[in-house]
N, C-alpha and C positions, 0 to 999 in steps of 0.2 A: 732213863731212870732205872737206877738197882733198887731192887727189895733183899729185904733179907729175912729167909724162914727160919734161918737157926742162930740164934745169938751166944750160941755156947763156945768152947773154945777156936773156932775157925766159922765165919759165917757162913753163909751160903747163899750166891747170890742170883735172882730172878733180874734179866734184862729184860724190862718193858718199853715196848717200842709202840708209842698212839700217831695215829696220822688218820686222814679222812682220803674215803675216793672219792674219784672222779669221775667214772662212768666209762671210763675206757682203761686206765692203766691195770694190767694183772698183776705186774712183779713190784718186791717189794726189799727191802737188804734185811739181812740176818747175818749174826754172825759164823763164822765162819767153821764148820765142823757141823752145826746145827741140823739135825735130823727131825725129820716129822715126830718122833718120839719124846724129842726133848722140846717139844714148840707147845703153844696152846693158843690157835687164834680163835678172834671173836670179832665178828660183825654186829655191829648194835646190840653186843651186849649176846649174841647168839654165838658158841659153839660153835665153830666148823668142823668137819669132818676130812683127818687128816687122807691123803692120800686120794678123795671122794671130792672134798672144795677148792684143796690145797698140796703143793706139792715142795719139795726144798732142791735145789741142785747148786752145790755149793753155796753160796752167799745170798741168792737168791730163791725168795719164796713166790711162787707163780698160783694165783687161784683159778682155777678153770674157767671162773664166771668173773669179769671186773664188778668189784663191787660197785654199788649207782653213790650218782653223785653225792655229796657228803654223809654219808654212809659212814660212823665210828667206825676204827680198826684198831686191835691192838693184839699184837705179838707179843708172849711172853715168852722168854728163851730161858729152859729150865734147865741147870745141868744136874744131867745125870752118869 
C-alpha cells in the first residue's frame, strides 16, 4: 500500500508493507536502495530500534529476534 504525505505538486510516497510473524522467520523484503534510515518498523504497534532490532542489507530486512507468532509487522519505507 502507498500513502502519500505531500499532496502538493509531486506527492510523496510511504510504501507500507503489513504481514504477521511466525516465531521463526527474521527476514523480510524491502525495496531496494532502502536503508535503516529511510525504514520505520513496528511490532504491535511498538517501535523497533533501527540497527538495535533490525537491520537492512539490500532488499532484505533481518530483525535480530523473530518476531512470536502472529505478532503485527509493518514496514514503512520512507523516501528520503
Amino acid at each position: 500500500m502507498v500513502r502519500y504525505i505531500n499532496a502538493k505538486d509531486r506527492p510523496t510516497e510511504i510504501n507500507v508493507r503489513q504481514t504477521v510473524g511466525d516465531g521463526s522467520n527474521t527476514d523480510f523484503t524491502v525495496t531496494q536502495n532502502s536503508t535503516v534510515d529511510k525504514v520505520l518498523v513496528t511490532v504491535n504497534g511498538v517501535a523497533q530500534a533501527p540497527t538495535t532490532d533490525y537491520t537492512i542489507s539490500g532488499t532484505t530486512l533481518s530483525f535480530t529476534t523473530a518476531p512470536a507468532n502472529n505478532d503485527d509487522i509493518v514496514i514503512r519505507e520512507y523516501p528520503v
